[in-house]
C-alpha positions in Angstrom: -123.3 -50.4 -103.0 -123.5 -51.2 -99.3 -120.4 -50.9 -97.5 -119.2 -52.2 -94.1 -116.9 -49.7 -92.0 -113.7 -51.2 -90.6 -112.0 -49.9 -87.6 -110.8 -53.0 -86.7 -108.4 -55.8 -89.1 -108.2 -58.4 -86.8 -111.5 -59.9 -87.5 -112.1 -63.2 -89.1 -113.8 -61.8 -92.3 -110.6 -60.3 -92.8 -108.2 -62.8 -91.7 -107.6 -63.5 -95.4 -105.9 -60.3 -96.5 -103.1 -60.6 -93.3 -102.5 -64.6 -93.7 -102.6 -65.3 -97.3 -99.3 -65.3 -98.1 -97.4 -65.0 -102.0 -97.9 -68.4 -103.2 -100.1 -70.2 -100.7 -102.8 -72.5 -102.1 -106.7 -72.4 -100.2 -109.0 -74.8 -100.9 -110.9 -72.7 -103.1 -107.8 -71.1 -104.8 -108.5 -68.0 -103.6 -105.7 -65.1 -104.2 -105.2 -62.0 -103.4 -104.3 -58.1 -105.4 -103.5 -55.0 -104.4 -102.9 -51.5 -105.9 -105.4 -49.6 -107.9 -104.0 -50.2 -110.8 -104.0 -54.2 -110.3 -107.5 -54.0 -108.9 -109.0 -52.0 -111.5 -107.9 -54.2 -114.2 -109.1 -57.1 -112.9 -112.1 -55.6 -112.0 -112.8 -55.6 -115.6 -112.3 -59.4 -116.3 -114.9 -62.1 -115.8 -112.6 -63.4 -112.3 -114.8 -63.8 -109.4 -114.6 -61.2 -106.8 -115.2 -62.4 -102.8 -114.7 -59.0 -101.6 -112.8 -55.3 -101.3 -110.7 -53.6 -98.8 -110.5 -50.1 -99.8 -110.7 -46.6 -98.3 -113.5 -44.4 -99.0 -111.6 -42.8 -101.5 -110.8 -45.7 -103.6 -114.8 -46.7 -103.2 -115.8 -43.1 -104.9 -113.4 -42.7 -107.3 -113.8 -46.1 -109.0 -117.4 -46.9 -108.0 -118.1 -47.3 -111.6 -115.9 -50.3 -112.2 -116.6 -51.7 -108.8 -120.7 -51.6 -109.2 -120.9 -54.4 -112.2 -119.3 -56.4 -110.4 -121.9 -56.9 -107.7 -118.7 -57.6 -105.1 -120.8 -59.4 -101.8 -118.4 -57.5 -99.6 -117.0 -53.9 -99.7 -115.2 -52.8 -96.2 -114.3 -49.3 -95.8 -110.9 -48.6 -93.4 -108.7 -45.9 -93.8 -105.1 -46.1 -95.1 -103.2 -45.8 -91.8 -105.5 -49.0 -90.2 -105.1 -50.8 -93.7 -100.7 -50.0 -93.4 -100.9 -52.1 -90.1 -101.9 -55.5 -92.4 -98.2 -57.8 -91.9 -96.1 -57.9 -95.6 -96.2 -54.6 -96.8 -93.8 -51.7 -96.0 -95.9 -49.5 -98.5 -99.4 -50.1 -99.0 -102.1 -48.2 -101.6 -105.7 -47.8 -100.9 -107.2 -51.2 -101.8 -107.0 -54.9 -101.4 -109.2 -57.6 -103.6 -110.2 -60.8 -102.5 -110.4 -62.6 -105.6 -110.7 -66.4 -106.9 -108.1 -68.1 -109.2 -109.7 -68.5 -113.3 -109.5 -72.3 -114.5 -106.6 -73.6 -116.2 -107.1 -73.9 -119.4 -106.4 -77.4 -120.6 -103.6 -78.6 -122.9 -105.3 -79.1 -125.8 -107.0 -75.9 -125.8 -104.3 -73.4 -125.7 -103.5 -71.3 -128.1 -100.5 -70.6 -131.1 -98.2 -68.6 -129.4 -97.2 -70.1 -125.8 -94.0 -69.4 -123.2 -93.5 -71.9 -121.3 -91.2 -72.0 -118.4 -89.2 -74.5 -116.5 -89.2 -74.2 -112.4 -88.6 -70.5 -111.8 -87.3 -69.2 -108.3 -88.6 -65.4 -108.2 -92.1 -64.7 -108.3 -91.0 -61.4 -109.5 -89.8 -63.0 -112.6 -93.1 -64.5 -113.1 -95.0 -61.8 -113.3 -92.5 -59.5 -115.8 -93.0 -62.6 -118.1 -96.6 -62.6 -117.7 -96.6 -59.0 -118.7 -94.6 -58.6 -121.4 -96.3 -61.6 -122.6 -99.6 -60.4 -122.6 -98.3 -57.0 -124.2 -96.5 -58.8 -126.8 -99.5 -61.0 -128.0 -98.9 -64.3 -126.9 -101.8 -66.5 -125.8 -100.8 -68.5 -123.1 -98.3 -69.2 -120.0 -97.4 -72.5 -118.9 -95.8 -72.8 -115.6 -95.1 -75.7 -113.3 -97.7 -76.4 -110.1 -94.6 -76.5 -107.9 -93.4 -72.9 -108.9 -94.5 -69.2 -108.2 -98.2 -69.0 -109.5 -99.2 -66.1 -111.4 -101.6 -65.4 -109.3 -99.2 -64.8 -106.4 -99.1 -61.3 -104.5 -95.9 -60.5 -106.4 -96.5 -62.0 -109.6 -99.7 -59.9 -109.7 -98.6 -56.9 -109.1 -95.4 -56.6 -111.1 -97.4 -58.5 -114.2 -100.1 -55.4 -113.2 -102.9 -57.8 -113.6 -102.1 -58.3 -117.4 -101.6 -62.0 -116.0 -105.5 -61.9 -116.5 -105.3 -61.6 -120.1 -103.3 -64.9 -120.6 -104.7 -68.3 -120.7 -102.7 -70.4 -118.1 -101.8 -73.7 -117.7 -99.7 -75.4 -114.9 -97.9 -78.9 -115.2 -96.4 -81.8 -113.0 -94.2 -82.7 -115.6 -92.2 -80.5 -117.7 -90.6 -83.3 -120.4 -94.0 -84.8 -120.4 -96.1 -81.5 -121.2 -93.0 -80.4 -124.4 -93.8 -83.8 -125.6 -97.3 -83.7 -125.4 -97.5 -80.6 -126.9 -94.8 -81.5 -130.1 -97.8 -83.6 -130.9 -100.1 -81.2 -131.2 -98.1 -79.5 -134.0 -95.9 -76.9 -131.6 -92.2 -76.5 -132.7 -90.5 -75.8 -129.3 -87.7 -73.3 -129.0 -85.7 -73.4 -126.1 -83.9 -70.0 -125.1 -80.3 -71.3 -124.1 -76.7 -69.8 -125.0 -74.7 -73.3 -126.6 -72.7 -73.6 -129.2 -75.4 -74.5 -131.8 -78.2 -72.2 -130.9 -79.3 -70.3 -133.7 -79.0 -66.4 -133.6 -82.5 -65.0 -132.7 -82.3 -63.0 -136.1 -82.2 -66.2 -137.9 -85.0 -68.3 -136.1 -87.8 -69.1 -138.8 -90.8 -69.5 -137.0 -93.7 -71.3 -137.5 -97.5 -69.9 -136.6 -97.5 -72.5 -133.5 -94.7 -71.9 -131.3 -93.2 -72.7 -127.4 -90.6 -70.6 -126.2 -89.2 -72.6 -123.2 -88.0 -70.6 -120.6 -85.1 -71.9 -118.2 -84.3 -71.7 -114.1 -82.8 -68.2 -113.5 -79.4 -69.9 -112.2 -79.2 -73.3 -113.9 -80.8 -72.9 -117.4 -82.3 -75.6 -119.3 -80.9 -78.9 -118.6 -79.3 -80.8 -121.8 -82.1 -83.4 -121.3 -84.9 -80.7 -121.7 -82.4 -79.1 -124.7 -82.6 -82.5 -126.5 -86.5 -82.7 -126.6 -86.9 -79.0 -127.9 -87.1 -78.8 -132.0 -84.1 -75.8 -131.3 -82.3 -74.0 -129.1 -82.3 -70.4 -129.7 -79.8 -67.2 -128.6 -80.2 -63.4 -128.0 -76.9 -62.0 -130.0 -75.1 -59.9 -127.8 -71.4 -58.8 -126.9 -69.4 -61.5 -125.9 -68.5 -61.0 -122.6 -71.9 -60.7 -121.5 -72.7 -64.0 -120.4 -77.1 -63.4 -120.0 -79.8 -61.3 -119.5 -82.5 -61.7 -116.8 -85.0 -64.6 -117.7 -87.2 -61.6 -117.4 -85.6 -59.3 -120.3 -84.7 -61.8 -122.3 -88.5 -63.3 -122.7 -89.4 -59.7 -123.6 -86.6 -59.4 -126.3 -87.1 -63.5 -127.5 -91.0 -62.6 -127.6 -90.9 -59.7 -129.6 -88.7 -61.1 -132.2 -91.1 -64.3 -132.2 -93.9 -62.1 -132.5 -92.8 -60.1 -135.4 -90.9 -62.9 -137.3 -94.0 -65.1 -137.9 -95.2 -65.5 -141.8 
């Protein structure tokens, strides 16, 4: 592997890792990871790789992951220049430079799909995407104006397991439940109202959509009239919700383990 030492960020080669900020968009839809633990997982996926900021460390440690990938460009700095990059209080040893995977069209997504309306943390974006790739589930469907799951945060809380999810982002959300009732999904819709049915009780089918609403606001009764059914987490009654994060876990799982 040929490395280039670094004593020096503020160089234009590197101008990506201190600008590039959560959910910014490039031209070629380039994002960025950090953490080993991120890195190293994605390392091991097919996602394009433009290059690595690491320590020396890092570099030796992991060279056996890092060699397939035939990275162009591997800088070398130590921790205390790589602390001074803007955004991040605590830093690890290593940075990636990577490019966004295609969407995966509509029609080729698979059974099991969350789907969520416009969410406001990216943070929330990413627990989805990780429980939903632990869980099973095949795809997340997310809208283009929201946090993308390939955002700093959304990485690094979904720990790269983001990566093992086919995505696909929409313009519109009543369009995309429609358009995807006629492919054969029956859409639930995780909402408390007076007709839900209690999670326990939920049949489900082997295509499903679990639609995911706003963290503040919920699901709309327009989008609650398109889904098939609405569906609720039982719990005591002066509770009034969970976090759109915790209750995708619990809603998943159930899903998961109820199919025929």
């Amino acid at each position: 592997m040929n490395f280039t030492p670094i004593d020096d960020l503020d160089i234009p080669a590197l101008a990506i890792y201190r600008h590039l900020r959560d959910n910014a968009v490039t031209a070629d839809n380039s994002f960025i990871a950090d953490s080993p633990k991120v890195v190293n997982l994605l390392l091991q996926t097919p996602i394009e790789v433009r290059s690595i900021l690491a320590t020396q460390e890092y570099y030796d440690t992991f060279a056996h992951l890092i060699r397939p990938k035939n990275v162009p460009n591997l800088y070398v700095a130590d921790r205390k220049l790589m602390e001074t990059i803007i955004g991040h209080k605590v830093h690890n040893n290593v940075m990636m430079h990577g490019i966004r995977p295609a969407e995966t069209a509509l029609e080729r997504l698979g059974d099991r799909i969350v789907m969520c309306d416009l969410l406001s943390k990216s943070e929330n974006v990413g627990s989805i995407a990780r429980s939903a790739a632990a869980l099973g589930v095949d795809a997340l469907v997310l809208p283009k104006s929201g946090p993308h799951p390939y955002g700093r945060r959304a990485l690094r809380v979904s720990m790269g397991y983001v990566s093992r999810l086919q995505t696909h982002l929409y313009d519109d959300l009543a369009e995309t439940l429609r358009a995807l009732k006629q492919r054969g999904y029956r859409i639930f819709a995780a909402e408390v109202t007076p007709d839900a049915t209690p999670l326990m009780e939920v049949k489900v089918p082997e295509k499903w959509v679990l639609l995911l609403g706003n963290e503040h606001h919920g699901l709309t009764q327009e989008l609650l009239a398109l889904c098939d059914e609405t569906v609720r987490i039982e719990m005591a009654e002066d509770v009034e919700s969970f976090n759109v994060g915790v209750a995708a876990s619990i809603l998943i799982y159930q899903l998961q383990n109820r199919r025929p």
